[in-house]
C-alpha positions as CSV (number, residue, x, y, z in Angstrom):
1,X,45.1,76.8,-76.3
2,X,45.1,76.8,-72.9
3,X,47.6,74.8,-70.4
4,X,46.5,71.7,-69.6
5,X,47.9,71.4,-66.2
6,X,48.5,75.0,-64.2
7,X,50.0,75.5,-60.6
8,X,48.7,77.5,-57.9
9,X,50.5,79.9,-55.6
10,X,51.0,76.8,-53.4
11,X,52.6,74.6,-56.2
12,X,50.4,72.3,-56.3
13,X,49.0,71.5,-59.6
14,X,45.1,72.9,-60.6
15,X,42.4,70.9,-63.2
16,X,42.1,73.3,-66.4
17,X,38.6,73.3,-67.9
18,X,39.6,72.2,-71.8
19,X,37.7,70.2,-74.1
20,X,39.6,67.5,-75.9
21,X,39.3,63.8,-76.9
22,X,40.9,61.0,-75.4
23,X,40.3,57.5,-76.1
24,X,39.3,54.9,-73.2
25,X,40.1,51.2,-73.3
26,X,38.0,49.1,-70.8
27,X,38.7,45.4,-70.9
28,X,36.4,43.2,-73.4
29,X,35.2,46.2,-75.3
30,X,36.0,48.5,-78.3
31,X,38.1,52.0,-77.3
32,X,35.7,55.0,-77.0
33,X,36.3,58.3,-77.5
34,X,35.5,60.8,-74.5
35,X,35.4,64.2,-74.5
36,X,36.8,66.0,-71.5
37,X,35.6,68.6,-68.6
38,X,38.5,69.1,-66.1
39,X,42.1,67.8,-66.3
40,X,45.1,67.6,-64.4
41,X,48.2,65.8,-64.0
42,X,46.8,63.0,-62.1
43,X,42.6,63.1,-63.4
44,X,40.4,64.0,-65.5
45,X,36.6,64.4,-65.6
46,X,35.2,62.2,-68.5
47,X,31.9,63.4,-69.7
48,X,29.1,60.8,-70.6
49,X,27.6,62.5,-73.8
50,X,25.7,58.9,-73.7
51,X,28.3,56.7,-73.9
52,X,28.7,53.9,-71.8
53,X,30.9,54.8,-68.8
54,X,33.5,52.5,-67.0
55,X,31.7,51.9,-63.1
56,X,32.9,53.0,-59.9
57,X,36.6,51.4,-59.1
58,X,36.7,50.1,-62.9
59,X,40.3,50.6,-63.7
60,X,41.1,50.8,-67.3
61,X,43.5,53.0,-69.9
62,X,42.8,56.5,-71.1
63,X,44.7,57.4,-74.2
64,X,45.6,61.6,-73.8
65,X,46.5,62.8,-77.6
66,X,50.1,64.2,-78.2
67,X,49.5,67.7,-77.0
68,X,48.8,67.5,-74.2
69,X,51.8,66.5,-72.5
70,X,54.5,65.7,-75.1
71,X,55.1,65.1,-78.6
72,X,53.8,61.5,-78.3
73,X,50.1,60.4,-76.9
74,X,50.7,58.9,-73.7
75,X,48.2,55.9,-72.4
76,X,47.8,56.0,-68.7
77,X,46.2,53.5,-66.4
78,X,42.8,55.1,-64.5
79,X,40.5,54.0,-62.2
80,X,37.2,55.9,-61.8
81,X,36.7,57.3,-58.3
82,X,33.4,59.5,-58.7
83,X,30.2,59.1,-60.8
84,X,27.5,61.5,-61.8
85,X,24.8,61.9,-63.9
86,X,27.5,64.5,-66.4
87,X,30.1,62.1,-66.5
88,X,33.0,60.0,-64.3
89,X,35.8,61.7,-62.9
90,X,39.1,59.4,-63.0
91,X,42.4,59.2,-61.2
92,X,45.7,58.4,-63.1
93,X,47.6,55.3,-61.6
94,X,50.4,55.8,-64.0
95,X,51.3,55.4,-67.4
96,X,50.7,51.9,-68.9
97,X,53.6,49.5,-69.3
């Protein structure tokens, strides 16, 4: 499996294009499951497959699974910042307290 969050010669950190499912909580409604396109340390790319998305400046929780960034899943607060037809893409505020 591939890295989930790589580094360029510049250090700064690059999105790797993985697959995996993470689970998004929006206020008032049951957690979905999302697959992914690109992620990094601080978004991801959510991909619509259908589903109903959160809206543009929506901020909810994303739910990564346990390998991807330690031995536990870690829920993050996220706010989507882009929309397209494929999917949302979502910036990390933080994890959730």
């Amino acid at each position: 499996m591939s890295e989930v969050q790589n580094t360029n010669e510049s250090g700064k950190s690059s999105s790797s294009h993985i697959s995996i499912d993470v689970v998004v909580a929006m206020r008032g409604r049951t957690p979905v499951t999302f697959k992914t396109g690109h992620i990094s340390g601080d978004s991801v790319f959510l991909l619509s497959n259908g589903l109903e998305m959160p809206k543009l400046g929506e901020e909810f929780t994303v739910t990564l699974p346990e390998f991807v960034s330690t031995k536990d899943s870690v829920a993050k607060r996220a706010v989507v910042r882009h929309s397209t037809t494929e999917g949302i893409a979502v910036e990390f505020l933080g994890l959730l307290d």
